[in-house]
VEXDREN-2710 file (C-alpha; in Angstrom, 1 decimal):
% VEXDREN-2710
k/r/px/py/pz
1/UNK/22.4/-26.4/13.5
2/UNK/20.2/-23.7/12.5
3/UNK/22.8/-21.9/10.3
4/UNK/23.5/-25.3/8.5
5/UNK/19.4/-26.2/8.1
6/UNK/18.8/-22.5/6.8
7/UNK/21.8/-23.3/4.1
8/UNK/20.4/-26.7/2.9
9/UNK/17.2/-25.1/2.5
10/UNK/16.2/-24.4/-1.4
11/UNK/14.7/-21.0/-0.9
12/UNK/18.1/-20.3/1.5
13/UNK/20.4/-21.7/-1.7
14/UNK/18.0/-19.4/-4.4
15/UNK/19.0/-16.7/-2.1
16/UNK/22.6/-17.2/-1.7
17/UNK/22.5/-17.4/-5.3
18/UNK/21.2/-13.9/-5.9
19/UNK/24.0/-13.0/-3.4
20/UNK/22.5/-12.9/0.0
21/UNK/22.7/-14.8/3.2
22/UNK/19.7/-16.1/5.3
23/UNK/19.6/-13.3/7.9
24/UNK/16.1/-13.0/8.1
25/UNK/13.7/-15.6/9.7
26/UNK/12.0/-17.3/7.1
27/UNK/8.8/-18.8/8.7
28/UNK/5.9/-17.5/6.7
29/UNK/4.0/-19.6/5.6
30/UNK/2.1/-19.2/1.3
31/UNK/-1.2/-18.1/3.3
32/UNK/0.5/-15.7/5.4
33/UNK/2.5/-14.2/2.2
34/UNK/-0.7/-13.6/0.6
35/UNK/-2.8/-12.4/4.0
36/UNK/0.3/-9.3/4.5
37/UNK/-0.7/-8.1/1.3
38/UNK/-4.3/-8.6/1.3
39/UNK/-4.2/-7.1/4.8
40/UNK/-2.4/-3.5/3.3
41/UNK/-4.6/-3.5/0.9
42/UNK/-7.5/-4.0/2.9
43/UNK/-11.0/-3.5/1.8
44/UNK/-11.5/-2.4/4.9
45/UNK/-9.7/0.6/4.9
46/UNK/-9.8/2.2/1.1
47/UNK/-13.5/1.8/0.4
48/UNK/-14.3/3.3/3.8
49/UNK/-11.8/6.1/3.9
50/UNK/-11.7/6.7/0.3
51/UNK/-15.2/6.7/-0.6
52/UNK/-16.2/10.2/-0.7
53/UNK/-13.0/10.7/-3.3
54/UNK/-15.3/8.3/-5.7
55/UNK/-18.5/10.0/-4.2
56/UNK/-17.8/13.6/-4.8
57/UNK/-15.6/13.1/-8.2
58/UNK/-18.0/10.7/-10.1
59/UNK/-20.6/10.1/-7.9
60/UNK/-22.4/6.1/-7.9
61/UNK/-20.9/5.4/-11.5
62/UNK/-17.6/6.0/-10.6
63/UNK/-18.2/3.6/-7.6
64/UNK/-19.9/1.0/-9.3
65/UNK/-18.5/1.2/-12.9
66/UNK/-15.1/2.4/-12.3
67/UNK/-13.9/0.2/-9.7
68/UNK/-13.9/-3.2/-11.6
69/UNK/-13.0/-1.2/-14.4
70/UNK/-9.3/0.2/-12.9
71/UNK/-9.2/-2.9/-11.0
72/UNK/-8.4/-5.1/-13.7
73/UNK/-5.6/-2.7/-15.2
74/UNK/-4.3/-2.8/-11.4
75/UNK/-4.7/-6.9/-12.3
76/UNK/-2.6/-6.6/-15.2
77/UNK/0.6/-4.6/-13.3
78/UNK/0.3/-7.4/-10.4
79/UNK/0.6/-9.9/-12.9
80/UNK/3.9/-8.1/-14.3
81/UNK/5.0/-7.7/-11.2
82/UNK/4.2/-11.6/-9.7
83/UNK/6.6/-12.6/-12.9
84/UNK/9.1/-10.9/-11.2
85/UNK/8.7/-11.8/-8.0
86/UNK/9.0/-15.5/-8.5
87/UNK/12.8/-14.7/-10.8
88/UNK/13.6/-12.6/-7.6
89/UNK/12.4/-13.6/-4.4
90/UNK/14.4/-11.2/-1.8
91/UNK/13.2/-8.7/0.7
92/UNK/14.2/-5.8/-2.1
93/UNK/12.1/-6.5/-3.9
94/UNK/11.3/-3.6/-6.4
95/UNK/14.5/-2.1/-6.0
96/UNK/16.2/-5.2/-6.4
97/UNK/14.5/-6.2/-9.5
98/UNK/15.4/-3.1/-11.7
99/UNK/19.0/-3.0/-10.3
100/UNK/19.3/-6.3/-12.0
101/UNK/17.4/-5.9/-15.4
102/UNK/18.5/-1.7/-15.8
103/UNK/21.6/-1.7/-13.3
104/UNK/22.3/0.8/-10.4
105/UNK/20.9/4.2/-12.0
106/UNK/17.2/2.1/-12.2
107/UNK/17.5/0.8/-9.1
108/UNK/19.0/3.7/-7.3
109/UNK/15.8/6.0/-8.1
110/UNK/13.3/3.0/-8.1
111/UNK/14.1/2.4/-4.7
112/UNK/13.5/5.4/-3.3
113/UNK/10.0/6.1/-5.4
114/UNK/9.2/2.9/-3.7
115/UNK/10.3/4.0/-0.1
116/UNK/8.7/7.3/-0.3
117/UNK/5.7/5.4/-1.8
118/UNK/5.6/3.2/1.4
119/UNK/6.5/5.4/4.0
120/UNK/3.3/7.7/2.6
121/UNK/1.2/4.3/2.7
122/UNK/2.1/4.1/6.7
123/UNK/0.9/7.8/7.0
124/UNK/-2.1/7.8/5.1
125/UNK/-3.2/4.3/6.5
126/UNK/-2.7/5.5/10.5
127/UNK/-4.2/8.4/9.8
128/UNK/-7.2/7.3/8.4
129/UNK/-7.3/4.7/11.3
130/UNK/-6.9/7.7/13.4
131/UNK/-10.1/9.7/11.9
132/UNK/-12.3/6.1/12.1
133/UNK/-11.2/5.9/16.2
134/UNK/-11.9/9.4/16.5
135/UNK/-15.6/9.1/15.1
136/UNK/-16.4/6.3/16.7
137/UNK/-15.2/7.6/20.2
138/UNK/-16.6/10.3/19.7
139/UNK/-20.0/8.4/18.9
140/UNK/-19.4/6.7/22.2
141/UNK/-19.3/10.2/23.8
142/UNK/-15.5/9.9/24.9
143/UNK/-13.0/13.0/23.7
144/UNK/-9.0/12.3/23.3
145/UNK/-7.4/14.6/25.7
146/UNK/-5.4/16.6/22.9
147/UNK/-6.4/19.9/22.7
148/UNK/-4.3/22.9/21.1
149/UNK/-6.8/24.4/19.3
150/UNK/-9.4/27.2/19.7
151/UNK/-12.3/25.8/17.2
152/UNK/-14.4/22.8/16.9
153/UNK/-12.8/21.9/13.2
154/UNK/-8.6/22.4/14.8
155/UNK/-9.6/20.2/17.7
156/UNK/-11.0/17.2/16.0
157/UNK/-7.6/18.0/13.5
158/UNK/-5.7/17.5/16.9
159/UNK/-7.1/14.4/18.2
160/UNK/-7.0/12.8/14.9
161/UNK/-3.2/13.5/15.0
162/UNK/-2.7/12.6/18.8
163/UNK/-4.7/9.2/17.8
164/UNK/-2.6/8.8/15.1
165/UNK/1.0/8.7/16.8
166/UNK/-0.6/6.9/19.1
167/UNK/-1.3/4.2/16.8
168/UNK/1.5/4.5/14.6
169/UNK/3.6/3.6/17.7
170/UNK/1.8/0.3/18.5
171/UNK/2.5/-1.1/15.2
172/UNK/6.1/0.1/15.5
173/UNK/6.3/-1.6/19.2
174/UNK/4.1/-4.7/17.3
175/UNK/6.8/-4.9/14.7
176/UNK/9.9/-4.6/16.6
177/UNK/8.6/-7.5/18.9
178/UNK/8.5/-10.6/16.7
179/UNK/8.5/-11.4/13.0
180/UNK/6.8/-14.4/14.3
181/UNK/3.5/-12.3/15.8
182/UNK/3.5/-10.1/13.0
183/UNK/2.9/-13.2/11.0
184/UNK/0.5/-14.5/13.2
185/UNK/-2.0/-11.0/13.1
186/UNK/-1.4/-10.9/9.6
187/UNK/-3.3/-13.8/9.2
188/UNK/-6.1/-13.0/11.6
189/UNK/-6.4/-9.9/9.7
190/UNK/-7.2/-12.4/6.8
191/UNK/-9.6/-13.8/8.2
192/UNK/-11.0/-10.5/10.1
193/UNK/-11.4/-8.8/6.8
194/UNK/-13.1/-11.5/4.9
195/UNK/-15.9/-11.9/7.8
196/UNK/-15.9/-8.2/8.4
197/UNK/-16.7/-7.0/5.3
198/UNK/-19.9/-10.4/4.8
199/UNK/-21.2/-9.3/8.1
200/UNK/-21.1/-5.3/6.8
201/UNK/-22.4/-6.6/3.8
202/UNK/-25.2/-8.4/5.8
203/UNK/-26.3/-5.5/8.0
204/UNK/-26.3/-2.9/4.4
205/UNK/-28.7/-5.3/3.0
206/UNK/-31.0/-6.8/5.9
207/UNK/-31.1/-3.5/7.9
208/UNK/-32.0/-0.5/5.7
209/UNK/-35.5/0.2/5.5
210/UNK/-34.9/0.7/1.7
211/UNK/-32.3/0.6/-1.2
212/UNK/-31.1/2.8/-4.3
213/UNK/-32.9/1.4/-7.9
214/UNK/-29.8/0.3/-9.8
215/UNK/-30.3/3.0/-12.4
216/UNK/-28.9/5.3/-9.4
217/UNK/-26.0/2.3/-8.4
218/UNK/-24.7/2.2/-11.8
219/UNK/-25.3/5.1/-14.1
220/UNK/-26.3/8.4/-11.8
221/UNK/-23.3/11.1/-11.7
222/UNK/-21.8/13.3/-9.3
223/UNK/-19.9/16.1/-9.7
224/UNK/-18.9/18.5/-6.4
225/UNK/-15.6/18.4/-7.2
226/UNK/-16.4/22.8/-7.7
227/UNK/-14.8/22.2/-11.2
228/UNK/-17.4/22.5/-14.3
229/UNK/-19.6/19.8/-15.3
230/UNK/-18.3/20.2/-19.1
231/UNK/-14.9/18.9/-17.2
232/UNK/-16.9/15.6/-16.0
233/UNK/-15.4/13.0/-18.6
234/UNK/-11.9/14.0/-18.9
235/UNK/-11.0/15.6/-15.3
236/UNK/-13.4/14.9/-12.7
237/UNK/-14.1/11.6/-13.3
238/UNK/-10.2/10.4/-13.6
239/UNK/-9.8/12.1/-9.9
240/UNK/-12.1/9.5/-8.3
241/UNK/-9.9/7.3/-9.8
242/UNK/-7.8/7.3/-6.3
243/UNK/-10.1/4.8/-4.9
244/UNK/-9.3/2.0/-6.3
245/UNK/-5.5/3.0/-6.9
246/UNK/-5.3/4.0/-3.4
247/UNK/-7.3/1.1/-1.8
248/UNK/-5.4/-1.7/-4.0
249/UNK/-1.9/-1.0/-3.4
250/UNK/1.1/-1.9/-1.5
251/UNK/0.6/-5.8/-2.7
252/UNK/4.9/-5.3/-3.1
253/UNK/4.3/-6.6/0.7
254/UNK/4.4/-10.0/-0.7
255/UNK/8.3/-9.6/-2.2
256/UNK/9.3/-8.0/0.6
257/UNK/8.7/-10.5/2.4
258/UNK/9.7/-13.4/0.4
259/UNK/13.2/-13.7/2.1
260/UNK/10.7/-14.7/5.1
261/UNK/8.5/-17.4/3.3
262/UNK/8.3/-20.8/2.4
263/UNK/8.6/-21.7/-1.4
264/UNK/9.6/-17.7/-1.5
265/UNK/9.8/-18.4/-5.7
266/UNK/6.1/-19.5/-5.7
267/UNK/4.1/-18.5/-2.8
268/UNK/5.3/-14.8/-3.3
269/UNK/4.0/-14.0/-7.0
270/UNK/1.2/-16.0/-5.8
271/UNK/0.6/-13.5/-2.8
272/UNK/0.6/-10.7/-5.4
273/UNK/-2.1/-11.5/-7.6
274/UNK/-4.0/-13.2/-5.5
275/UNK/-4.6/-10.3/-2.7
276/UNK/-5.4/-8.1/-5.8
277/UNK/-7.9/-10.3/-7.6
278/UNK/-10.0/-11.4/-4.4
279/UNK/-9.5/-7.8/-2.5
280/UNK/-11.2/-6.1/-6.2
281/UNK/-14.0/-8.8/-6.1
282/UNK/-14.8/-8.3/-2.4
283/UNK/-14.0/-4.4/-2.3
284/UNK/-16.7/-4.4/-5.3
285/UNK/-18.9/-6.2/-3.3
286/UNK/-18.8/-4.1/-0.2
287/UNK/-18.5/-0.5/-2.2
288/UNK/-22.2/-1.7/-4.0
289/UNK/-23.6/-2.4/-0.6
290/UNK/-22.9/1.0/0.5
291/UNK/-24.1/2.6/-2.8
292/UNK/-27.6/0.2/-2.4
293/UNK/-27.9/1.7/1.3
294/UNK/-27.0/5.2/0.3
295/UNK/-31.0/6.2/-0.1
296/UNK/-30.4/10.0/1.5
297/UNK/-28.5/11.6/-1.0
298/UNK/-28.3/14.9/0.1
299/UNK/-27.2/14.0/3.8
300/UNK/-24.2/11.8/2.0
301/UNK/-23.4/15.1/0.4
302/UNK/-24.0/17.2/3.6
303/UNK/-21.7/14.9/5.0
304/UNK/-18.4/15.1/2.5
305/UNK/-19.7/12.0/0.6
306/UNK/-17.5/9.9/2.9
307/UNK/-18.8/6.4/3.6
308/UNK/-19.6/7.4/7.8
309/UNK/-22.1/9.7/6.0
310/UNK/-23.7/6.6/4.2
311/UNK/-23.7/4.0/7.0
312/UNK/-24.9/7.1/9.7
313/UNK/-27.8/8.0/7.2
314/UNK/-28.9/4.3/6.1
315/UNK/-28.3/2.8/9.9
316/UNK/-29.3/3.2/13.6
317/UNK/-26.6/4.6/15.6
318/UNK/-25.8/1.1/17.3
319/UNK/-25.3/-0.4/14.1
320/UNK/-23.3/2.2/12.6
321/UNK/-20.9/2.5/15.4
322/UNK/-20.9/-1.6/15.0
323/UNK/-19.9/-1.1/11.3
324/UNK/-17.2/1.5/11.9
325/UNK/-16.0/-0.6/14.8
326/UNK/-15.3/-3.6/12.2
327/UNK/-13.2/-1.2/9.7
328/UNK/-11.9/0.8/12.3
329/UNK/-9.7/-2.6/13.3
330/UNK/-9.3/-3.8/9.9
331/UNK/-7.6/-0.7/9.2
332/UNK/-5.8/-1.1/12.6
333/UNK/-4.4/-4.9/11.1
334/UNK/-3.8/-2.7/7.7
335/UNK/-1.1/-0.4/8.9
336/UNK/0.9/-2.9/11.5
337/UNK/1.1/-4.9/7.9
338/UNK/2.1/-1.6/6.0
339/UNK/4.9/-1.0/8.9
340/UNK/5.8/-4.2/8.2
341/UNK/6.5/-4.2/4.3
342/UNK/8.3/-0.5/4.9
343/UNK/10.8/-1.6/7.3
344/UNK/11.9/-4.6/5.0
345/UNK/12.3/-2.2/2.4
346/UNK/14.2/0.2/4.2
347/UNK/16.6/-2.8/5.8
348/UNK/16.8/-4.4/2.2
349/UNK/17.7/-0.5/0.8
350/UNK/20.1/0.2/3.4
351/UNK/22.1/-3.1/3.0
352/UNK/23.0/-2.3/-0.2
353/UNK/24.0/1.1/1.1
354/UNK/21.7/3.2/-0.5
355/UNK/20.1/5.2/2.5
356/UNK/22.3/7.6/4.7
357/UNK/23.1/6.2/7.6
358/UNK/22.8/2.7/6.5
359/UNK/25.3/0.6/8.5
360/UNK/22.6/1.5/11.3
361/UNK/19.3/1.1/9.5
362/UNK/20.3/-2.3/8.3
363/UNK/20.8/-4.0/12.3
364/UNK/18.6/-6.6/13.1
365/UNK/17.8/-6.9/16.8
366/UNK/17.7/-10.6/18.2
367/UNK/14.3/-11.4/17.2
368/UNK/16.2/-10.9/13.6
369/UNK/13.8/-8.0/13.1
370/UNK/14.8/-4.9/11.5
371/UNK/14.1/-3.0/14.9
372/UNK/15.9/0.2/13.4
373/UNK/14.3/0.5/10.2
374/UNK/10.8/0.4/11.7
375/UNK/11.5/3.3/14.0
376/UNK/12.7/5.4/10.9
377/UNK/9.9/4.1/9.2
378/UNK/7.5/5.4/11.9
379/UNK/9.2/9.0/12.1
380/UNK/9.5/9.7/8.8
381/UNK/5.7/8.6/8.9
382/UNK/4.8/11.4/11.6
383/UNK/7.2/13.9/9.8
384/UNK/5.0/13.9/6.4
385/UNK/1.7/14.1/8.0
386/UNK/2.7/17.0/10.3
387/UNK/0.5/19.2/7.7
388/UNK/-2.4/17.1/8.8
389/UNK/-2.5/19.4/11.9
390/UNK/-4.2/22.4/9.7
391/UNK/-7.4/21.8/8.1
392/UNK/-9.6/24.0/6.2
393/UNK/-11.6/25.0/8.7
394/UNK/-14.4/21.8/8.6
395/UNK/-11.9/19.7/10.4
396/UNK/-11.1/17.3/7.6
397/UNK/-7.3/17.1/6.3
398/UNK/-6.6/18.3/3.1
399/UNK/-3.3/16.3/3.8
400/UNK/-4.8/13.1/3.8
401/UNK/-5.4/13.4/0.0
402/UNK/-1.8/14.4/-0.8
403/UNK/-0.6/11.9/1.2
404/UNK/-2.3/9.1/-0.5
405/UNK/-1.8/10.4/-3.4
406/UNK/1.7/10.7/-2.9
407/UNK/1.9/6.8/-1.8
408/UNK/0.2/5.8/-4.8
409/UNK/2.5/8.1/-7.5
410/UNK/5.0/6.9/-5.4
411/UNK/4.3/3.3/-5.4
412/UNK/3.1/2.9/-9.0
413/UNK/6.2/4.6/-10.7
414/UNK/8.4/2.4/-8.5
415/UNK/6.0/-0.6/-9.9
416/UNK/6.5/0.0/-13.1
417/UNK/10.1/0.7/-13.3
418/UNK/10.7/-3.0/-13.6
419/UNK/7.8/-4.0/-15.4
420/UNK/9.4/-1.7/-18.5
421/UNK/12.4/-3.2/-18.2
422/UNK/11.5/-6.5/-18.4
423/UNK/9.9/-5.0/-21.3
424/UNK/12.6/-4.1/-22.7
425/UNK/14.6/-7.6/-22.3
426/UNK/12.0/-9.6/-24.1
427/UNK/12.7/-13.0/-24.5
428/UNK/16.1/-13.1/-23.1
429/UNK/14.4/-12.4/-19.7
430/UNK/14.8/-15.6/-17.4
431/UNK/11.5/-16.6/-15.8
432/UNK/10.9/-18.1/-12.3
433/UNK/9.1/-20.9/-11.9
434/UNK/5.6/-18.5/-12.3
435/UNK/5.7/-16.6/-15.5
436/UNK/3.7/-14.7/-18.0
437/UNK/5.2/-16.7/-20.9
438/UNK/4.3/-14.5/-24.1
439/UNK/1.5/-12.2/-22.3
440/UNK/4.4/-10.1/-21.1
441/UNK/4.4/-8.3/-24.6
442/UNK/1.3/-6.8/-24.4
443/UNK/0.6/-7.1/-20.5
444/UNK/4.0/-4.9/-19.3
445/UNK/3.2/-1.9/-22.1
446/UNK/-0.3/-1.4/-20.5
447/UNK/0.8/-1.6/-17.1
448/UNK/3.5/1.0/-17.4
449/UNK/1.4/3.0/-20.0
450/UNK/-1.6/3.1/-17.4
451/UNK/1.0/4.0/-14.0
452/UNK/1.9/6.8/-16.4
453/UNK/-1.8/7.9/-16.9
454/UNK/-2.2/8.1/-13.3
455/UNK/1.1/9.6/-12.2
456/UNK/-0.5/12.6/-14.2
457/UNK/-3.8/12.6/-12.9
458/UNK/-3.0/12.5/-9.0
459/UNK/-0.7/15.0/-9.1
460/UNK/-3.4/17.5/-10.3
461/UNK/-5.4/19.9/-8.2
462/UNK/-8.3/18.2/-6.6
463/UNK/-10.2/21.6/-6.0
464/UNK/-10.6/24.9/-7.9
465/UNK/-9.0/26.3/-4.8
466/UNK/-6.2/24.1/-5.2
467/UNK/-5.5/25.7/-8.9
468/UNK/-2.3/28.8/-8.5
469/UNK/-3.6/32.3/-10.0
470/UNK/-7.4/31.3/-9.3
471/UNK/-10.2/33.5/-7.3
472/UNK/-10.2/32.4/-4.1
473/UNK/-6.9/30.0/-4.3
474/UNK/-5.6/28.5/-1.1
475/UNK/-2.4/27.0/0.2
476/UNK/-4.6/25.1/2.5
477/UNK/-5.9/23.2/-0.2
478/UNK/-3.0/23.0/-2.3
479/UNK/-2.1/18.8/-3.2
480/UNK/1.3/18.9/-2.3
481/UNK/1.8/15.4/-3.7
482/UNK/3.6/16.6/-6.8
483/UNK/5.7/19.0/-4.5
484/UNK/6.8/16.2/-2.2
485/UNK/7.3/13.2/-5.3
486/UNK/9.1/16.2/-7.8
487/UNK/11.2/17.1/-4.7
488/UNK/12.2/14.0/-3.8
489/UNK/13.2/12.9/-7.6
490/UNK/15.1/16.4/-7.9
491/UNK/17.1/15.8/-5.0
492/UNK/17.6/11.8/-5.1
493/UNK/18.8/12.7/-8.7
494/UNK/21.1/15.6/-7.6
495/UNK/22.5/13.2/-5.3
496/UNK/23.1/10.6/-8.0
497/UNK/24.7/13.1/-10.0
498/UNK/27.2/14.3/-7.9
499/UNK/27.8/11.9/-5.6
500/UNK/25.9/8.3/-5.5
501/UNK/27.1/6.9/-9.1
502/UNK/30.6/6.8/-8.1
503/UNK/29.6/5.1/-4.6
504/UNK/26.4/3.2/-5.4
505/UNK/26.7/-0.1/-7.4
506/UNK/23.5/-2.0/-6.8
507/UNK/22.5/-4.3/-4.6
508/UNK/25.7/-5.8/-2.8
509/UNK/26.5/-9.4/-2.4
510/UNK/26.4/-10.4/1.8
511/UNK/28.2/-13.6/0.3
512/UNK/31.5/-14.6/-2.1
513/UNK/31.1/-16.6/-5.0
514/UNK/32.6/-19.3/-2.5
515/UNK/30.5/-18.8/-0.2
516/UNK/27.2/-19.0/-2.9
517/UNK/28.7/-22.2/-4.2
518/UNK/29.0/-23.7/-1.2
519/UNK/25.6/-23.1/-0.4
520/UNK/24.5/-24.4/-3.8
521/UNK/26.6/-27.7/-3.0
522/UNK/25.0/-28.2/0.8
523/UNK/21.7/-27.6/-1.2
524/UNK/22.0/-30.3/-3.6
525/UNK/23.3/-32.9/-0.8
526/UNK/20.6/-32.3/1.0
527/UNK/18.2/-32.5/-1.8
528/UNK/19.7/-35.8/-2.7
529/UNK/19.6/-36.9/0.9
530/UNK/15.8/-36.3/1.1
531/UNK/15.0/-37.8/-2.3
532/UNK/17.1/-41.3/-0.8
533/UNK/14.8/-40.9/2.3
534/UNK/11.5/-40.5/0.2
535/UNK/12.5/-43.7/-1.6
END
């Protein structure tokens, strides 16, 4: 009975149309479409790990002027991107969507820009989760028993990793359990991160003996990037860009999902835009407060310019731990959701035969989750942050950096793959029922023109030690985000050269034409047998 009420069900006949069967459990509801993608986003997470990138490579400006600013060109490519969602509601999403408007080639290297993109996203979200734990245990007096180093700086290094498997393997365990719980903390984490971030906002304002003048809030720069101030405008500037880029990504979540939700053609563009507008009003919001309450400049700097450095220099220490102890779990909800949108990815990839191994990446288990894809998920995960484990000798990880930087290149390009190719259709594209209508022809150019702009700027060197042939260079410090996204689109490429175009063909149909029409038939019977019972 289940099989038959899953193919009389509209969004089960719009997917059997685009040549798929109703494997996955589709009980999410519009709120909990949005809440997965407002929960990887999370302005709990980016604004708090993230902060000192603003902080040291633009200073209060860049906070409080550049993050509306980039936010609405991230507006723009998630409403190219909703568009496309509503004409092609499965849980490929991305890939899916240029395999149909470029064919396989498009698809074949979108697809993988957007796995690498998400996997890095996992990473870079645990281990940030990791580093909050670690400070606040360690605030609390209690010390993870990981210990292979000899210095102060490799040991914090090694409990931040040790946290971070940790951690990384409860949202795997989370995710392989039920689609059903998943659903169920994804919308607590809603509901955690809207109240979390108006109580933080509460205790900035009502607890610090005094606040920054808004001339400091909104116009004072900062530049300890080690590169010249002459290089202010046009380099440093640009690099604290990876706030916002990095803190308002992975709204994809939504797609992947659709095959899950209710009113998939709707709810899920929906889910896109709306996680990016409200988490860029309320990650504004919360980024000012801790600008106001950052009154002790030189102990922000002292600190790395990260956001601990603000609250621990503005607060009393049972206040600040209370702060961290709200982000610390919002960031916690934040990467169970990002394990969650990477394993759909990688089963939706790996159907259509596109990962090695895929016949075993694609099982569901009986829960009719992708069990197998979220452990490969969570590997591949510890694999790309194993540099995390050497610092540069102040026990912060120059690999955190790359690795966001790598989800974001990686997650943009793969973003705006299909936004230039619906570009490129113009008006013979065929709309869902949420569309730009005639916007698209200036809205897709500045979206993919913008992801371009950015793909540059995050793959640069983030510290004069990080530039080859300079005094006083450093592997250590070298962002190996263009070493990791260039090797990964050399050898997907080699592989499609000599190998996946005479195999790979796009996504693959899990049902006949008979099959889809059949579907399409049981669909309208039981759409006329509910409009005879409504009358």
């Amino acid at each position: 009975m289940t099989a038959q009420h899953d193919q009389l069900d509209p969004d089960a006949r719009r997917l059997s149309e685009l040549g798929y069967s109703q494997d996955l459990k589709r009980g999410w509801s519009g709120f909990q479409n949005f809440a997965i993608s407002f929960s990887i986003i999370s302005v709990l997470a980016g604004p708090f790990t993230s902060f000192s990138q603003a902080w040291l490579n633009g200073g209060p400006l860049m906070i409080s002027i550049g993050w509306p600013l980039v936010s609405a060109l991230i507006l723009v490519v998630g409403f190219c991107m909703a568009e496309l969602a509503s004409s092609y509601p499965t849980a490929g999403g991305i890939y899916y969507w240029a395999s149909k408007l470029g064919g396989p080639a498009w698809g074949w290297f979108t697809g993988w820009f957007n796995l690498v993109g998400l996997i890095a996203v996992v990473a870079s979200v645990d281990y940030a989760a990791a580093a909050f734990s670690n400070a606040l245990l360690g605030m609390y007096g209690v010390q993870v028993p990981v210990d292979f180093g000899t210095s102060d700086a490799q040991a914090t290094l090694n409990h931040t990793f040790g946290l971070f498997v940790v951690i990384l393997a409860l949202h795997a365990i989370i995710n392989i359990t039920s689609s059903h719980l998943v659903a169920l903390l994804n919308q607590i984490s809603a509901w955690w991160h809207i109240i979390g971030v108006a109580v933080i906002v509460l205790v900035l304002v009502l607890a610090p003996t005094r606040h920054q003048d808004f001339g400091f809030v909104f116009l004072h720069r900062l530049n300890m990037s080690g590169f010249g101030d002459g290089m202010y405008w046009y380099y440093v500037l640009p690099l604290g860009m990876l706030l916002p880029m990095y803190t308002i990504v992975g709204y994809d979540a939504s797609a992947h999902i659709s095959e899950e939700t209710h009113n998939a053609a709707t709810a899920a563009p929906k889910g896109v835009w709306r996680s990016i507008f409200y988490s860029a009003v309320i990650g504004w919001v919360l980024l000012l407060a801790l600008t106001f309450a950052a009154t002790d400049p030189k102990a922000v700097d002292g600190g790395g310019g990260t956001a601990i450095a603000v609250l621990s220099s503005a607060l009393s220490l049972g206040l600040t731990k209370f702060v961290i102890l709200i982000s610390t779990i919002g960031q916690f909800f934040c990467g169970m959701a990002c394990v969650t949108s990477a394993s759909r990815m990688t089963y939706a990839f790996s159907r259509d035969g596109a990962v090695p191994g895929h016949r075993h990446w694609s099982k569901l288990n009986a829960q009719s989750a992708p069990t197998r894809a979220v452990v490969l998920v969570a590997v591949l995960a510890v694999l790309i942050t194993l540099p995390a484990l050497k610092g540069n000798g102040t026990g912060t990880s120059v690999a955190f950096l790359a690795v966001t930087s790598i989800s974001v290149i990686g997650m943009y390009v793969a973003y705006a793959i299909p936004i230039f190719l619906r570009w490129r259709i113009g008006d013979a594209y065929e709309s869902g029922p949420w569309t730009l209508g005639r916007k698209y022809r200036w809205m897709n150019p500045v979206a993919f023109v913008w992801v371009g702009i950015c793909a540059v700027v995050f793959c640069l060197p983030f510290t004069p030690a990080a530039v080859p042939f300079r005094d006083g260079f450093s592997w250590e410090s070298v962002n190996y985000a263009p070493l990791v996204t260039g090797g990964t689109l050399l050898a997907v490429g080699a592989w499609w050269l000599f190998s996946a175009r005479r195999t790979f063909r796009g996504p693959i149909r899990t049902l006949t034409t008979a099959d889809t029409e059949t579907h399409g038939a049981a669909a309208d019977l039981a759409t006329d047998t509910v409009g005879a019972e409504e009358h």
